[in-house]
C-alpha positions in Angstrom: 17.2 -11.0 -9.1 15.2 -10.4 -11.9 16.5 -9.3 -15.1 14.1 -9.5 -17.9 10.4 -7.1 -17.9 7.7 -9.2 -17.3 5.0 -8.6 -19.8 1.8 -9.6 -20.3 2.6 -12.0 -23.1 5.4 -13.8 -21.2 2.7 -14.5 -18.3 0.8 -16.4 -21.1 3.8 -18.1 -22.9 4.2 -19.6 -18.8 2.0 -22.4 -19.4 3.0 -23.4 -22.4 6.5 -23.3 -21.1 5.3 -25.5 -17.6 6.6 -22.6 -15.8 5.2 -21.6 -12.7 3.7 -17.8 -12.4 4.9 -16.0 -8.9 2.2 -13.3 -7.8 2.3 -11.0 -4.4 0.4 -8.3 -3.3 2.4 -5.0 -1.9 0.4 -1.2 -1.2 3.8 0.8 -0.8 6.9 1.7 -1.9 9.4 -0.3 0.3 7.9 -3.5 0.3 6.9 -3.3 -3.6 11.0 -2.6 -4.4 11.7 -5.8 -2.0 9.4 -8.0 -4.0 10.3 -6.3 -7.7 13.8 -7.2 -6.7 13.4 -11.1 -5.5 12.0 -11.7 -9.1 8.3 -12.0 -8.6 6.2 -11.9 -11.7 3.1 -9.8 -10.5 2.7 -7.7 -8.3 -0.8 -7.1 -7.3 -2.1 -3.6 -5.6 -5.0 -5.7 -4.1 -7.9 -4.0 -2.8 -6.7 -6.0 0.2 -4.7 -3.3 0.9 -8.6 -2.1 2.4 -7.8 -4.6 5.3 -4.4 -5.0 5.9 -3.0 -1.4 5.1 -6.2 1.0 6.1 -7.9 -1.4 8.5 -11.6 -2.2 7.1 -13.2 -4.9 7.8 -13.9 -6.2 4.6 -12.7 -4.8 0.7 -15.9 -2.7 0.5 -15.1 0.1 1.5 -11.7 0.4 -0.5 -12.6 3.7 -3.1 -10.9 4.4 -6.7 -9.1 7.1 -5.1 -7.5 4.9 -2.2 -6.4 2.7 -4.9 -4.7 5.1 -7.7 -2.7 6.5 -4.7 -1.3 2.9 -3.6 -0.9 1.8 -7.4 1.2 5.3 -8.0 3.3 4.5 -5.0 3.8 0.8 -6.0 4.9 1.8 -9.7 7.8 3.8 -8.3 9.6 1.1 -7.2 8.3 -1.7 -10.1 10.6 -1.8 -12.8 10.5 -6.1 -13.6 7.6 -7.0 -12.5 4.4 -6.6 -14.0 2.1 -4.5 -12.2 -1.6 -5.2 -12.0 -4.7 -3.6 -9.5 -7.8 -4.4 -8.4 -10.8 -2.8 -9.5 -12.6 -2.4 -6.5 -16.2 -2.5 -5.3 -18.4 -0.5 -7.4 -15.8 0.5 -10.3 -17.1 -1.5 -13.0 -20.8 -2.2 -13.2 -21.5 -1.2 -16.8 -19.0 -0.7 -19.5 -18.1 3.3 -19.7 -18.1 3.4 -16.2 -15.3 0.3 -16.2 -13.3 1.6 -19.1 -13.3 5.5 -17.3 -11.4 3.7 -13.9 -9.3 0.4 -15.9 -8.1 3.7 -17.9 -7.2 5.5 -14.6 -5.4 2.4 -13.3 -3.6 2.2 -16.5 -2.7 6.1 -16.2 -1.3 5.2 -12.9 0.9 2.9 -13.8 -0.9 -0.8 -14.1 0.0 -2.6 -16.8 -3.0 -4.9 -16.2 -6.6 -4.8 -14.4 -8.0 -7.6 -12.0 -11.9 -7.7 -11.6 -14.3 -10.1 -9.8 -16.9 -12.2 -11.2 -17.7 -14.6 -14.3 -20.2 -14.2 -16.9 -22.0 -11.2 -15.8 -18.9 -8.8 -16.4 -18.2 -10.9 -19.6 -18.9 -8.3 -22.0 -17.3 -5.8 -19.6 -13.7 -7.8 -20.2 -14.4 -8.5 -23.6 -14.7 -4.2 -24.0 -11.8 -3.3 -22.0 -9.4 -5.9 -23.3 -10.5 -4.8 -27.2 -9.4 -1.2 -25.9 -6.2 -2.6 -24.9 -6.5 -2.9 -21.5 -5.5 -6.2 -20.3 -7.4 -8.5 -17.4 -7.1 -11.1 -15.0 -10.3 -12.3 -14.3 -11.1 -14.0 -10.6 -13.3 -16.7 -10.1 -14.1 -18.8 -6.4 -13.9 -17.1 -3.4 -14.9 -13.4 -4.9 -14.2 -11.0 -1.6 -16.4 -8.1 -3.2 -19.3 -10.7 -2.8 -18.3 -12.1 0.8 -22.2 -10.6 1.8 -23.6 -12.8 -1.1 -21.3 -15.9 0.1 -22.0 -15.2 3.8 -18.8 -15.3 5.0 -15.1 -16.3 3.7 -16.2 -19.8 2.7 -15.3 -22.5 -0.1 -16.6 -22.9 -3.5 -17.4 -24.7 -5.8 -18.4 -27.9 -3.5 -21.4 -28.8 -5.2 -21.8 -30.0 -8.5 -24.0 -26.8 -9.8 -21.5 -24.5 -8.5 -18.2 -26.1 -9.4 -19.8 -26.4 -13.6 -20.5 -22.9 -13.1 -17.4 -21.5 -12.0 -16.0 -23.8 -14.4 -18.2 -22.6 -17.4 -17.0 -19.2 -16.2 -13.4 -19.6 -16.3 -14.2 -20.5 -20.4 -16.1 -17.5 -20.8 -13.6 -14.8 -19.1 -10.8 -16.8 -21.5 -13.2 -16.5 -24.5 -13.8 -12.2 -23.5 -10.0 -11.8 -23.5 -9.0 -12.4 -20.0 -5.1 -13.2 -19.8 -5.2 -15.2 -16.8 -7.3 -16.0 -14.1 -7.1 -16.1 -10.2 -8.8 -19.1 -8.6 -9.9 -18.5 -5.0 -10.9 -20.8 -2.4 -12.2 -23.7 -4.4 -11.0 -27.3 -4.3 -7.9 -28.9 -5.9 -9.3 -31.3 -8.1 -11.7 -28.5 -9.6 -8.5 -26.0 -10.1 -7.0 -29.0 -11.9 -9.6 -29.3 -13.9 -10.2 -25.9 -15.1 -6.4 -25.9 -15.3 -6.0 -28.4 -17.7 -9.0 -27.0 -19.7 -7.8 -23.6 -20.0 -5.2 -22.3 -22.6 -5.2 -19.3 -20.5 -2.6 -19.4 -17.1 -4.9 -19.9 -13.9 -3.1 -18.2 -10.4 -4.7 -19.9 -7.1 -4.9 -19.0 -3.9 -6.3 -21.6 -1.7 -6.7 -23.9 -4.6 -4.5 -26.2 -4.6 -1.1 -27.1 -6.6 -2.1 -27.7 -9.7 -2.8 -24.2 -11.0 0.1 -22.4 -13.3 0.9 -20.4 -10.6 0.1 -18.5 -6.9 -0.5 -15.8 -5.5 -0.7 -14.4 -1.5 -1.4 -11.6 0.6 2.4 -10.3 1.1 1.6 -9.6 5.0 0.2 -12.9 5.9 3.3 -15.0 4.2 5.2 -12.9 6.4 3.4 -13.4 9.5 2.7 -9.9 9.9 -0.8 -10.3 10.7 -2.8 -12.1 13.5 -4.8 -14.1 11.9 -4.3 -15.5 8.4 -6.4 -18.5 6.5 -5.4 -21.5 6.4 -3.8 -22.2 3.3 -1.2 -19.8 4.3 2.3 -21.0 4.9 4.1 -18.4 6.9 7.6 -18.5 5.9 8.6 -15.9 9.1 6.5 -14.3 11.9 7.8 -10.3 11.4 5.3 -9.2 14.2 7.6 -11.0 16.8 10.7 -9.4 15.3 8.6 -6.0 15.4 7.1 -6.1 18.6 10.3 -6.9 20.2 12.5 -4.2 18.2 9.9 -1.5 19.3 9.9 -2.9 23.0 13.8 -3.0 23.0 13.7 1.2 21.6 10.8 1.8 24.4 12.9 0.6 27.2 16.3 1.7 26.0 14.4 5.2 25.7 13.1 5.0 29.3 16.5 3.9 30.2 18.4 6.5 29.2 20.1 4.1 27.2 19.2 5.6 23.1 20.6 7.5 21.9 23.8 6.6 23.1 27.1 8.8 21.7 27.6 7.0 18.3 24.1 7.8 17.8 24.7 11.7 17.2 25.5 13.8 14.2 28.4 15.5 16.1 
């Protein structure tokens, strides 16, 4: 149970504490109290949510407006945890056009933006976090640029690519960024950019060495069919669904629900 309001300088004191940093995603209300009340330290209104709650195929599509109305419903049930979105696709490509929606988020309820890419949105990150709007940069596996990648595929293999994600992590931490998610990229690479960093770095298929992790809330619960690989499933909820809705299907059919306890009279 969490007891203390996580804040944005208690996710940096983490590292220097050796403390690991706890991060899930939630769209809604009920699952978003669940998760506030366990004690995790972010919670993340992902752009995800494009895919697992309102069943896209990839985060393109996910608008501003999709988002403000999942982050609204998320901050009514956050009270410990500190709440962070994504800026999705198309949201910040030049400054005034990133500090009109990272101050919508805010509005909203985030206490923290999350945006894709390295030293192209430098300046963006080194603006908004002047303005007082903090970020958590991501670096790897960027799913706004799965076209550009070609699919959901590692990074960071090749020598060129892993200096350049790593020369990116130093230039998000030098704009202001607070923290950084590392996607997709291998161990020894998260280590190093780990150790490098005075900033906390949050993987997700990266490895153990970064300060802390974060998952897609649905796939650690094994609420979707397919999850990647990294994923540990810590329960399978779409068994326990499927056969709770079977069960009220045939006790339905069967004349079986509602029985006589289950009446107001």
């Amino acid at each position: 149970m969490q007891n203390q309001k996580i804040t944005v300088p208690i996710i940096k004191s983490r590292k220097k504490e050796n403390k690991k940093i706890t991060m899930l995603t939630a769209y809604g209300y009920p699952l978003a109290k669940l998760i506030d009340e366990v004690g995790v330290d972010i919670i993340l209104v992902g752009d995800s949510l494009g895919m697992v709650s309102l069943g896209y195929e990839s985060t393109i599509p996910v608008t501003m407006s999709e988002m403000l109305h999942h982050i609204k419903a998320v901050r009514r049930a956050t009270r410990f945890s500190l709440l962070a979105g994504d800026m999705p696709f198309g949201s910040y490509n030049t400054f005034p056009q990133a500090i009109k929606n990272a101050t919508k988020f805010m509005k909203a309820g985030c206490e923290a933006v999350k945006m894709e890419g390295g030293r192209e949105i430098r300046d963006i990150i080194e603006g908004l976090t002047k303005r007082g709007i903090p970020v958590i940069g991501h670096l790897g596996l960027t799913p706004q640029r799965i076209s550009e990648f070609g699919g959901f595929k590692i990074q960071g293999r090749g020598k060129e690519s892993a200096e350049k994600i790593s020369e990116d992590a130093f230039l998000l931490q030098q704009a202001g960024a607070f923290s950084i998610v590392l996607e997709c990229i291998p161990r020894e690479l998260a280590k190093l950019i780990t150790e490098k960093l005075k900033i906390p770095t949050i993987g997700i298929g990266a490895g153990k060495y970064c300060d802390g992790q974060v998952l897609v809330t649905q796939d650690l619960l094994g609420f979707n069919e397919w999850t990647p690989k990294f994923v540990k499933k810590y329960t399978n909820l779409s068994e326990i669904i499927l056969k709770a809705l079977r069960d009220y299907k045939e006790e339905v059919m069967a004349n079986k629900f509602p029985a006589e306890e289950h009446s107001y009279e």
